[in-house]
N, C-alpha and C positions, 0 to 999 in steps of 0.2 A: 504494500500500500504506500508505503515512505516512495515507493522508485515511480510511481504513478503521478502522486503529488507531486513529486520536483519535474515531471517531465512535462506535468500540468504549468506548472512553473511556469518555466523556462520558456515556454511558448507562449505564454501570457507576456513576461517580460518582451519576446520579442516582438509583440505586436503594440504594445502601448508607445514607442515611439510613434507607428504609424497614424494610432488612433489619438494622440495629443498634434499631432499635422492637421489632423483630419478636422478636428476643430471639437471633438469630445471631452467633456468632461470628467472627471473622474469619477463623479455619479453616472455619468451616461455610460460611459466608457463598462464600469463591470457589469450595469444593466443589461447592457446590449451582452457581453460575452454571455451571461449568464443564460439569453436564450437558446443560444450553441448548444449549452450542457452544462453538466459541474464545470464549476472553477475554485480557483483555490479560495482561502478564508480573504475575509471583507477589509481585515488589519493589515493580512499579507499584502493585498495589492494593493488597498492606499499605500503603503510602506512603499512599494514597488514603485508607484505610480509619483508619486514625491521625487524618490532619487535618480529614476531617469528623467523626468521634466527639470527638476530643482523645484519645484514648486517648496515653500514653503510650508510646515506646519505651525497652524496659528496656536500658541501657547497661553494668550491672555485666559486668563478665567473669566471675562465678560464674552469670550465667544460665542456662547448657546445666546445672548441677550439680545434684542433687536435693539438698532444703534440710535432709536426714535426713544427709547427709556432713559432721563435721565435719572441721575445719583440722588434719591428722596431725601427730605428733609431730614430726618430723622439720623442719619448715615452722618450728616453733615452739623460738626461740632460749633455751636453757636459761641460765641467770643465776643467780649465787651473792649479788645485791645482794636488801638486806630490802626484803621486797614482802607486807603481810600477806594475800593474797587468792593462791589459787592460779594464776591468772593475770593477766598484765597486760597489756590491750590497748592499743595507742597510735592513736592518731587523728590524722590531720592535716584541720584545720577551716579552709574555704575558707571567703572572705568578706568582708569590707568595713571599712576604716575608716569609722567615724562622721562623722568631722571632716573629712578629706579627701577621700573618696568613692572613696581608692584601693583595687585589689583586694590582699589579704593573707591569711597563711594562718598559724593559729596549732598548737602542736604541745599534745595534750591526751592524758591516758591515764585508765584505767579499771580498777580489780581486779574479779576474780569468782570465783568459786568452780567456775562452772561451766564447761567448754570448750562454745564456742557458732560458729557454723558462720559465715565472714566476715559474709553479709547480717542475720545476729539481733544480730551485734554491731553494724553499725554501725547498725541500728534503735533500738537499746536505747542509743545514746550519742543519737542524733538527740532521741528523747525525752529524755531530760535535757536537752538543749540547749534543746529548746522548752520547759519549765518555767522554763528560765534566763534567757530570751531578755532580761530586762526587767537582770538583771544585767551582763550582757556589755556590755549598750549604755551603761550607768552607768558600771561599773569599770573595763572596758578599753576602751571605748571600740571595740569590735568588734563588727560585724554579721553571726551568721553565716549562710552559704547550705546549704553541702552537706558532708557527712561523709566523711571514706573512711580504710578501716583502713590502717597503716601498716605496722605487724610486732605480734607478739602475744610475749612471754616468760611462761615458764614456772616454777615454782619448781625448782632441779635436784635429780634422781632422778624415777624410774618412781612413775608415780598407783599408788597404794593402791588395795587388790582392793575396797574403798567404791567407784570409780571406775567401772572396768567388770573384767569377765571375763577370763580366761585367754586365749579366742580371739580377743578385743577387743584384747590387749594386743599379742598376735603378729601381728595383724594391724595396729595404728596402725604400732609398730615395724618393719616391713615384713619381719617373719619368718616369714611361710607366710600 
């Protein structure tokens, strides 16, 4: 059974270049084989299907989330310290010493006006970062690699009906 499986394989492997030309999906792509016949398991081939494309796999734990959800109120630690942006996200920026080549991680934050859903914020610091990059490596001395939110604060009291709705409001605040 093992020498069937890899032979299964292996023929799979060799067709997923043609079918990523082809314009298929990785969903469509085993869909479609699977009307052929068996194929191998559903991990094997995304696995497969990853390192001949390069496709990336996506690691955030907000992936299952659709990206129209932002971060509810409740998540979001209210704070009486001056912040002139109605919110303030924090970042922790992994990355590199210059000099020493060790790994380190430095603590960064960001105001906005806007509440914005975990992945648009830390896109939206990633981009600053990459316009920066030529500073970091001068001033501090830090190179960095990857983003990730840390906590977000809020200014305290309830957003102004500028913000969102009625229903929006009882709903962030988990009241109906």
């Amino acid at each position: 059974m093992a020498i069937a499986s890899g032979i299964m394989r292996a023929v799979v492997r060799s067709v997923i270049p043609k079918m990523f030309a082809g314009g298929y999906s990785a969903n469509s792509a085993l869909n479609y084989l699977k009307t052929l016949g068996p194929v191998i398991r559903r991990k094997t081939f995304l696995a497969d299907w990853r390192e001949i494309t390069g496709a990336k796999k996506v690691e955030a734990a907000f992936r299952f989330a659709p990206r129209k959800y932002r971060l509810n109120y409740q998540m979001m630690a209210p704070t009486e310290t001056f912040q002139q942006e109605k919110y303030k996200y924090v970042f922790r920026i992994h990355g590199r010493n210059v000099k020493t080549g060790e790994l380190a991680a430095r603590t960064m934050s960001m105001g906005d006006s806007a509440r914005l859903s975990p992945d648009e914020a830390e896109e939206q610091y990633a981009n600053i970062l990459a316009d920066e990059v030529k500073r970091y490596k001068d001033d501090l001395n830090f190179e960095p690699d990857s983003v990730e939110l840390y906590s977000v604060y809020r200014k305290k009291g309830l957003p102004g009906e500028e913000d969102m709705t009625e229903a929006e409001r009882k709903r962030w605040m988990g009241e109906g």
